[in-house]
C-alpha positions in Angstrom: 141.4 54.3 65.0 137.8 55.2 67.0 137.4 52.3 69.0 136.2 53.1 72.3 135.3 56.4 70.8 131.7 55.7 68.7 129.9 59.1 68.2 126.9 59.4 70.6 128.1 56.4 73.1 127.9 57.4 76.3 126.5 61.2 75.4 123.2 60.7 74.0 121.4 64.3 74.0 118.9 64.7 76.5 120.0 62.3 79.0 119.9 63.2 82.5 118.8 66.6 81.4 114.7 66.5 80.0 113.4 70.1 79.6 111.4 71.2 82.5 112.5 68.3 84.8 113.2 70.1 88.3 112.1 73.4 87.6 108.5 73.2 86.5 107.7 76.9 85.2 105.9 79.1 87.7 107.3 77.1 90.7 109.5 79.4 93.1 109.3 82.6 94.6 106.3 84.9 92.9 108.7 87.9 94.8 111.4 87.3 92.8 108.6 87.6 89.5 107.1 90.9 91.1 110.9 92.6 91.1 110.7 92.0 87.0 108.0 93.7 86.6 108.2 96.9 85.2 105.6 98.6 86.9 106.8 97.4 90.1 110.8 98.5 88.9 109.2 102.1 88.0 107.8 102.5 91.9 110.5 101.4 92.9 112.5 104.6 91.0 109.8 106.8 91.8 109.3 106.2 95.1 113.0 107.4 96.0 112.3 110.4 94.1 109.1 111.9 95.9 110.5 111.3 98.9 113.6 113.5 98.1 111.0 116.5 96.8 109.0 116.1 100.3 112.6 116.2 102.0 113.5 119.3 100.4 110.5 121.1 101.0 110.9 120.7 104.2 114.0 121.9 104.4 113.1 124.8 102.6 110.4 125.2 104.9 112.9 125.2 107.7 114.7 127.7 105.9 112.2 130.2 105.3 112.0 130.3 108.9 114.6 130.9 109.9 115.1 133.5 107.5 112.2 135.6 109.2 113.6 134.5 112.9 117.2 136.4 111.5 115.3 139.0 109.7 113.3 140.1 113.0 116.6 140.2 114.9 118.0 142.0 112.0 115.6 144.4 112.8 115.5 144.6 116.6 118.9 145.7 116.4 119.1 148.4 113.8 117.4 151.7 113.8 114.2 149.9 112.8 114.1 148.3 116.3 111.7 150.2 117.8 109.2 149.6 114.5 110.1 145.8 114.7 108.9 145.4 118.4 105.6 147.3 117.3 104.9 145.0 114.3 106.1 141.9 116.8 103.8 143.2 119.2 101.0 143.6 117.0 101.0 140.4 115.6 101.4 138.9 118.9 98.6 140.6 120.0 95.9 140.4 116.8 93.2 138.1 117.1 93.7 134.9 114.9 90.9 133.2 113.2 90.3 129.3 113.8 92.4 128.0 110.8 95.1 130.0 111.9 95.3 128.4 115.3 95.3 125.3 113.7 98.2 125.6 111.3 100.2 127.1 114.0 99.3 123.9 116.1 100.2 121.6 113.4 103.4 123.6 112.8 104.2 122.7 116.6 103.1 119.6 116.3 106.3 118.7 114.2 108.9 121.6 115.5 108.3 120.5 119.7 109.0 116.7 119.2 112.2 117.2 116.5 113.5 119.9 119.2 112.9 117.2 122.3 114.7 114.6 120.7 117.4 116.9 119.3 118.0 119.0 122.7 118.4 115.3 124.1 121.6 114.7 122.7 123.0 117.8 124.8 121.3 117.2 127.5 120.0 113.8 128.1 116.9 112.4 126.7 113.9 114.7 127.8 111.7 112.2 126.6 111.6 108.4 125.2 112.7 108.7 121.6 109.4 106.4 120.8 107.1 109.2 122.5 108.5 112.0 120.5 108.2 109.7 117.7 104.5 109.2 118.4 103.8 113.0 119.1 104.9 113.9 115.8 102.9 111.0 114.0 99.6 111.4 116.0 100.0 115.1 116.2 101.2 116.1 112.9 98.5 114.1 111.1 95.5 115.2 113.3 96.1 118.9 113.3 97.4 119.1 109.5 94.1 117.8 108.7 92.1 120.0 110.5 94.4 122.6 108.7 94.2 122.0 105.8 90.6 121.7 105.9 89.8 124.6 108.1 92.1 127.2 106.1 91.2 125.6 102.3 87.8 125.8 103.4 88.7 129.9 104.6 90.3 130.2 101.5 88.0 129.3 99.1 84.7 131.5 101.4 86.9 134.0 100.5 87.5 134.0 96.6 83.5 133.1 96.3 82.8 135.9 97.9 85.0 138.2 95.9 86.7 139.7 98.7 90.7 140.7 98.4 91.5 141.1 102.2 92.7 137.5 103.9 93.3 135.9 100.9 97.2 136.1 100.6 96.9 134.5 104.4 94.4 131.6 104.2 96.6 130.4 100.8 99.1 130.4 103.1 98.2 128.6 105.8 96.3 126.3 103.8 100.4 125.8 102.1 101.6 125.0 105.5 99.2 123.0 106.5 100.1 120.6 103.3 103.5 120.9 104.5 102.4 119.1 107.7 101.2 116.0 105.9 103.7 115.9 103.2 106.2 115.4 106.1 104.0 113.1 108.2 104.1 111.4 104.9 107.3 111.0 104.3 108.6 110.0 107.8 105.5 106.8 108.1 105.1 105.7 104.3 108.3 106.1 101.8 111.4 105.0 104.8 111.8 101.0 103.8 107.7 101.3 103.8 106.2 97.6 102.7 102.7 97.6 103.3 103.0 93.3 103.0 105.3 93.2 105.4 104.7 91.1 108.6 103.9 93.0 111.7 107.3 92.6 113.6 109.8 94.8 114.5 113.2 91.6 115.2 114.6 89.8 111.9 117.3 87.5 112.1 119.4 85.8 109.2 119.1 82.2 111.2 116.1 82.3 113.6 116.7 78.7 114.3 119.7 80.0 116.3 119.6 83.5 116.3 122.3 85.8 117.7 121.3 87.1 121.5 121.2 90.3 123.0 123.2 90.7 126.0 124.5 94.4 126.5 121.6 95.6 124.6 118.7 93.4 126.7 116.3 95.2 129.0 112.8 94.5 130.4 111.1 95.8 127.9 113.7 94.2 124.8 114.7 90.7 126.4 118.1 89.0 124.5 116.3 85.6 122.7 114.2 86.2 119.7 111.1 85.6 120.1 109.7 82.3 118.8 106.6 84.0 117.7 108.4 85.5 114.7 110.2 82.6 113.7 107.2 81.8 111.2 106.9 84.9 109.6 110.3 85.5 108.8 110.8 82.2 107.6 107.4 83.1 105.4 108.3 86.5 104.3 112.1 86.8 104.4 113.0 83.2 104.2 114.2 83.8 100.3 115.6 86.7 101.2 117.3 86.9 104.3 120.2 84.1 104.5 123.8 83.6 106.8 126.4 85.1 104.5 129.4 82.6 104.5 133.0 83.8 103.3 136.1 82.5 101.9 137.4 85.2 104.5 138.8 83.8 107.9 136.5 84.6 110.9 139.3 87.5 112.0 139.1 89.0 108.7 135.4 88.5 108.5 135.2 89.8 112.0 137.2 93.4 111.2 135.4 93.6 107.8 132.0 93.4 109.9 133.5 96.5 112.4 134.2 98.4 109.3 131.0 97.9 107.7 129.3 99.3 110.7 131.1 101.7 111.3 131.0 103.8 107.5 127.1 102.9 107.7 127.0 105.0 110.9 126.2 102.0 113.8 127.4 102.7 117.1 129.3 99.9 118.8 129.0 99.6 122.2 130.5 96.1 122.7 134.0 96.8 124.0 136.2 95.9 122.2 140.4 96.3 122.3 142.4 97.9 119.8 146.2 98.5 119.5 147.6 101.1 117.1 144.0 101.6 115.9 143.5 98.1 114.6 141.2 95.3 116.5 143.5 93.6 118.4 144.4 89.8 117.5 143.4 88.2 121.3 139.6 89.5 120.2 139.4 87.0 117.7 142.4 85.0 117.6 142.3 80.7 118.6 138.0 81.7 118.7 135.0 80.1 117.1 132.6 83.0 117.6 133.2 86.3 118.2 130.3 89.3 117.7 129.3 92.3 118.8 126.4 95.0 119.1 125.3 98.0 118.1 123.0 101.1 117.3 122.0 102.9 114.5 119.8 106.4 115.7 117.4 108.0 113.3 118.0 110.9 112.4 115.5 113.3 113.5 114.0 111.7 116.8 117.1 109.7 117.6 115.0 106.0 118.0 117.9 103.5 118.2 117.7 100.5 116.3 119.8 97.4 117.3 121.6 94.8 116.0 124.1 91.9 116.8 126.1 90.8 114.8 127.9 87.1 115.0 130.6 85.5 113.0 131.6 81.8 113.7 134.2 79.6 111.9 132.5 77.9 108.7 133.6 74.7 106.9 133.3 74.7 103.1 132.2 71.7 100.9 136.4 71.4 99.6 137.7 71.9 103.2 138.5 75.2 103.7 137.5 76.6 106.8 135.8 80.3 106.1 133.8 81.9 108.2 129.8 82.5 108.8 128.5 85.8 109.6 124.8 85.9 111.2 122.6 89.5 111.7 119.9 90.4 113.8 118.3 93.6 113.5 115.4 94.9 115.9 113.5 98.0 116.3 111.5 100.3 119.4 108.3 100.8 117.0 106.2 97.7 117.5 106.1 97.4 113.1 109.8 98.1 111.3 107.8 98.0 107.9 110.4 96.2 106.2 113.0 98.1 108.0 114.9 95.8 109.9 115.2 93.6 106.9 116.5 96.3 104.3 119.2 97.1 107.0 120.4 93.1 107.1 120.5 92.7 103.6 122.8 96.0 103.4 124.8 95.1 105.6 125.8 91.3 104.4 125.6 92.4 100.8 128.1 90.8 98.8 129.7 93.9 97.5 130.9 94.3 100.6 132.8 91.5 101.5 
């Protein structure tokens, strides 16, 4: 009894296995560090949150009105319609001071480009979704500005000098005017906003052999990636942004990816068959690729985003033959901010598959 089976033959401790050996502390990504941090964990919460109040307030905004639009019709068409066009008349007609042409320019400044891009999925686009973008951005920043400063500076002339009258109106103009850049804001800094984030606007998950663009190429948006990118994302996104490989077969894979667009709200314009509502086997059946493309619209100015999205037959290390799924994701704005990547890594998150 115990031969061949001496305590400690052939299991001494610490062989093959010397603390530190392989993973030297502070070697690795310093991202992965930063997401631990707690200050960096509370901005991250926060963030979210101030963006939601600015939101809000300018809905409510929005709502207040159109609550005086209704209210004035209200009043055109009731007994008090003849008092309504007087005081519409009047107002029309008064003679505004300088702050007050500027909030009412800043005010337009947001309202014309949103009602462009919105009136253009009625009636065709009036204008590039980027220009409207760029009127709002320019626009809404240079004339809140002046706004605010122009109207806070009114306001507070008028409570040094003791006065009553114009008060109630520079206060709220000066209100409005903060409105403006709250919402300028909110649209250019708190959206997937990363302020280290390389100035592209096309990510892809393998940029060695990235997906191509076909139905979705143009002059101005050719189909390859661009090789000039191929460094930063490999510097910036390169521990983040992987191929997501699946036990799943590549039909499967392939119908999970169509439903994955299509509850996060991408619009597919590869054609595709479908009999009785499900994809139909000949689009992916005896295949070793299959993909397709689509858009995803902002919601305000409508600015289509792309992507493509690829799934090829993948061999595991025991044999079994998965499948691969490769994402590309580009953007009309010459910077995405981060953008493009947020989307990819939502999209191939493994909760989802």
């Amino acid at each position: 009894p115990g031969m061949g089976g001496m305590p400690g033959m052939g299991g001494m401790p610490g062989m093959g296995g010397m603390p530190g050996m392989g993973g030297m502390p502070g070697m690795g990504n310093p991202m992965a560090a930063m997401a631990d941090d707690p200050m960096i964990k509370w901005i991250q919460w926060v963030i979210p949150i101030i963006g939601t109040v600015f939101y809000w307030i300018g809905i409510a905004f929005a709502g207040f009105v159109m609550f005086i639009v209704l209210a004035l019709l209200y009043l055109l068409k009731k007994k008090k319609g003849r008092a309504a066009k007087v005081w519409i008349r009047q107002a029309v007609a008064r003679k505004r001071s300088t702050f007050e042409k500027a909030t009412i320019l800043s005010v337009c400044s947001v309202v014309v480009p949103v009602l462009i891009s919105q009136i253009g999925l009625v009636a065709g686009p009036l204008l590039p979704p980027v220009v409207a973008w760029h009127m709002f951005v320019y626009g809404s920043f240079c004339s809140g500005a002046v706004a605010t400063i122009l109207s806070g500076f009114a306001l507070v002339r008028i409570l040094a000098s003791g006065a009553r009258d114009g008060w109630t109106r520079a206060a709220i103009h000066t209100v409005v005017a903060l409105l403006v850049l709250a919402l300028f804001y909110r649209a250019t800094h708190l959206d997937h906003h990363d302020k280290r984030a390389p100035r592209i606007n096309d990510v892809s998950t393998d940029v060695d052999d990235p997906p191509i663009f076909r139905l979705l190429a143009d002059a101005n948006h050719t189909g390859p990636f661009p090789r000039s990118y191929v460094p930063l994302v490999r510097e910036y996104y390169g521990h983040l942004i992987h191929p997501l490989t699946t036990t799943l077969p590549i039909g499967a894979a392939f119908i999970r990816a169509i439903h994955i667009a299509e509850e996060q709200g991408y619009h597919i314009i590869t054609p595709l068959a479908f009999e009785d509502n499900h994809l139909a086997p000949s689009e992916w059946m005896d295949k070793e690729e299959v993909s397709f493309e689509a858009t995803h619209s902002s919601k305000y100015f409508r600015i289509p985003d792309e992507i493509m999205l690829r799934v090829r037959t993948h061999k595991m290390k025991d044999g079994y033959v998965g499948a691969k799924v490769d994402m590309r994701s580009r953007s009309h704005l010459k910077a995405d901010k981060g953008s493009n990547a947020a989307r990819i890594l939502k999209f191939l998150e493994k909760s989802h598959w």
